[in-house]
N, C-alpha and C positions, 0 to 999 in steps of 0.2 A: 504493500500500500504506500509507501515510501515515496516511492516514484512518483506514481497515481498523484501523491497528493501537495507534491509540490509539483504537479502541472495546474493544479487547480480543484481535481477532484475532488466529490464527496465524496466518493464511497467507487471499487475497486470489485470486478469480480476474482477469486483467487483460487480458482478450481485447480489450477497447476499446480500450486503449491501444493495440495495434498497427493497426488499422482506418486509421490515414491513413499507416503506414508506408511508405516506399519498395517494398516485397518484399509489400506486401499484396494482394489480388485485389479488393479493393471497388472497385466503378464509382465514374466519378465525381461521381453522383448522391449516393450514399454520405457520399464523403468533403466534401463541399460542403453538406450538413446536419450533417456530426458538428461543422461549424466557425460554425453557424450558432444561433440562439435554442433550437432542438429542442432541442441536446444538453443544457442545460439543461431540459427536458420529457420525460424518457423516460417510459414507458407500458407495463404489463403488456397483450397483447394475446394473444387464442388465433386471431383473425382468421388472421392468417400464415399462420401452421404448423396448426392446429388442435390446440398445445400453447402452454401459459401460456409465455410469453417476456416479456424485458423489450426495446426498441428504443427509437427515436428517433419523437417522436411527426412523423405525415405522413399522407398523404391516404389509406393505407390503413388506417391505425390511425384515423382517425376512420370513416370509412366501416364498421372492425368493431366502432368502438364505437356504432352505433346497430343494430346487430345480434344478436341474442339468442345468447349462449353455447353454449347448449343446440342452435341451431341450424347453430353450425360444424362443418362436416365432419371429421373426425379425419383427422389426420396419416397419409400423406402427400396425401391428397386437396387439403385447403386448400392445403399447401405448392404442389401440384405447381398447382393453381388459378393462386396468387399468383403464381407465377415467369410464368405466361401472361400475366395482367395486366399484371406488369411490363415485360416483353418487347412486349404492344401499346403502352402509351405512353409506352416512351421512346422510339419516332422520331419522335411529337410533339412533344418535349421535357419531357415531365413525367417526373420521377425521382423522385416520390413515393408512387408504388404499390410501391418494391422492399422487401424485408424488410432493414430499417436497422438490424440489431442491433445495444444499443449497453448495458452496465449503467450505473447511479448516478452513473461519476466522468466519464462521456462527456465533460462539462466540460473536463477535463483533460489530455485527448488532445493529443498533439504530432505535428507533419508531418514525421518525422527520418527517418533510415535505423533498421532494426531494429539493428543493431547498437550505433549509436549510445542508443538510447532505451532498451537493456540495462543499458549503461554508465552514465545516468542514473538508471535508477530502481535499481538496484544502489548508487552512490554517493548517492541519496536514504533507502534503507534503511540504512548504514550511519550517520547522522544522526539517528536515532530511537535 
């Protein structure tokens, strides 16, 4: 929220920051690019979802960026497409077809318990 709020903002959504949480559901495909160059690269994509999303750039997101917009299927077609994708190559071990959502501060992300990273960025807004 740091950032966020010395642009001016009220209020920050912070879904990323919880992505490598203890209590979180992301594979560990996931959390093993949020801690990687990508999180620095995120990338508006409709590939995914076949809605504008922001994520973590990866082998699906380039694959939809040589893909014409106009030609992704609308949500949930794309979505339930990609999850198939995903689903065939990671028992080859590729984890870069999954939808790696991730916004702007991806960078930022901590590996703590949720509780813990409450009490953190709690006591980091209190500082501003």
């Amino acid at each position: 929220m740091t950032g966020a709020s010395t642009l001016g903002a009220a209020a920050a959504q912070l879904g990323t920051a919880f992505v490598a949480t203890d209590e979180s559901a992301a594979d560990a495909g996931h959390r093993a690019a949020l801690f990687s160059d990508a999180a620095s690269h995120t990338v508006m994509t409709r590939a995914i979802s076949g809605r504008p999303a922001r994520c973590l750039a990866n082998r699906f997101t380039a694959l939809g960026a040589r893909i014409c917009p106009e030609e992704v299927p609308c949500y949930p077609i794309a979505y339930d497409a990609g999850k198939s994708l995903n689903q065939a190559a990671k028992p080859a071990g590729e984890a870069g077809f999954g939808a790696q959502w991730a916004g702007q501060g991806a960078p930022l992300a901590r590996s703590l318990p949720a509780g813990r990273l409450m009490t953190a960025l709690v006591d980091e807004l209190k500082m501003i």
